[in-house]
N, C-alpha and C positions, 0 to 999 in steps of 0.2 A: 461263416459267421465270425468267425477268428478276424480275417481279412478285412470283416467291414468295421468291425469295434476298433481296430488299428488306425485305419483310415479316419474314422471317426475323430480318434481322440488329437491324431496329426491335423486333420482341419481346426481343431477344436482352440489346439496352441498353437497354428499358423496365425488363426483370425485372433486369436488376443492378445500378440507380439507386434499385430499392425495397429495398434490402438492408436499410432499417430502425435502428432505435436498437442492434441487436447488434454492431453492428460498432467496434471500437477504439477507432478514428479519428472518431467521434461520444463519446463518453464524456471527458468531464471530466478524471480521472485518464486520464492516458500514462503509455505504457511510457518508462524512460528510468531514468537516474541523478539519486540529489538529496542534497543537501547537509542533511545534518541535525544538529541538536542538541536535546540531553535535557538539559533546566534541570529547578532545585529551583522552588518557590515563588517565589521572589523574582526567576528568572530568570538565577542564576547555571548558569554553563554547568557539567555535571558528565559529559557521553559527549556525542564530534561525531564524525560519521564520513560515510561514504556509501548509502545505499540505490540499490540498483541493482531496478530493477521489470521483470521479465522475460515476464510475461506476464499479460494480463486477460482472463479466458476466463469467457462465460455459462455458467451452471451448467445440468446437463441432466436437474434434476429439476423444473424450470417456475418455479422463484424467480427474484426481478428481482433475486437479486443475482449479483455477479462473483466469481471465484476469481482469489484476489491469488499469485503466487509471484514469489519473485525471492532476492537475498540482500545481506548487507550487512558494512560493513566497521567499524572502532572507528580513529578516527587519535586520539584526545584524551580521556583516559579520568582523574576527578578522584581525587585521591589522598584524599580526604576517607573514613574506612573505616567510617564510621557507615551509609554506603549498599551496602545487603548484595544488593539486585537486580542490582548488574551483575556479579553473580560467577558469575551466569547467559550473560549477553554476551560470546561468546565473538568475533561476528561468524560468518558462514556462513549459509544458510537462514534463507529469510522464508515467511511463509503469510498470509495474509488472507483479507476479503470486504469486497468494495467496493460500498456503493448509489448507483447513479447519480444515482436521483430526491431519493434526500437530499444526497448529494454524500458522502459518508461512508465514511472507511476504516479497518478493525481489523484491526491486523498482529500478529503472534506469532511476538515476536524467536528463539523457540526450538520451534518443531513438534513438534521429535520427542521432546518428554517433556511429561508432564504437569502436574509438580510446579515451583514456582519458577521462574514465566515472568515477562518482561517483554513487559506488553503495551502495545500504540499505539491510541488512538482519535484520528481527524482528519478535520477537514472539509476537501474541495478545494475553496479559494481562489485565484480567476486563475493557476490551473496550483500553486498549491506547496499543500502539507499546513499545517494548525494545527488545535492539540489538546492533547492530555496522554498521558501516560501513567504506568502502575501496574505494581506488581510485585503480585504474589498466589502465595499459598506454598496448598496443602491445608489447613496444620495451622491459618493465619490469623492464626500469635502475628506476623507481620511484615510491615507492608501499607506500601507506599511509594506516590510518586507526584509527578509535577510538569506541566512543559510539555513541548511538543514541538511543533517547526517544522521542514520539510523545502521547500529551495529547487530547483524543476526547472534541473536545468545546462543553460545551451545549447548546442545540439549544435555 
């Protein structure tokens, strides 16, 4: 009886030590809050606020990629009125998909509409995001676009 409760508890932490690449806490991208800012071309700061990442969850149709949600905040927003994307940026709800194996994350600073989003591409770099990001309207007459870097906070 000894023998099999032993055996038992050895299967027990074999099979929960093979949990494999699905799990969080192996992926590249954390959950967590970060420090971001949307530069022009040149780098000058034009939107800095917080991205807060709530949850990276494998997707259950068999793609290697991740479902990004979470939400984000606006502290510094450029008075410059020539940039007509962040009038979309309200701050609230995030969505993405994250590829592990490229490192790679596309966020969609506004989900729940179609038309006049600001979107995020970035690659994860020793824990923080870099990349760019684009506005993109339906109609196409007004296409934006710069940098974007977001720094993981420590906890």
């Amino acid at each position: 009886m000894k023998i099999l409760s032993i055996i038992a508890v050895i299967t027990a932490l074999v099979l929960s030590s093979c949990s494999g690449s699905d799990t969080e806490s192996t992926l590249a991208l954390k959950k967590g809050r970060y420090a971001y800012v949307l530069s022009d071309s040149s780098g000058t700061s034009l939107v800095e606020g917080l991205i807060i990442i709530d949850s990276v969850s494998k997707q259950k149709n068999g793609s290697t990629d991740y479902l990004v949600s979470g939400s984000y905040t606006l502290s510094k927003v450029t008075q410059d009125t020539s940039y007509k994307g962040f009038s979309t940026m309200q701050g609230g709800e995030l969505q993405g998909y994250y590829n592990d194996k490229q490192k790679f994350i596309n966020i969609n600073t506004n989900p729940k509409i179609a038309d006049a989003n600001v979107f995020i591409n970035a690659n994860i770099i020793n824990g923080d995001m870099k990349g760019g990001w684009y506005y993109s309207t339906f109609r196409g007459g007004h296409t934006e676009g710069g940098l974007f870097t977001a720094r993981k906070e420590k906890k």
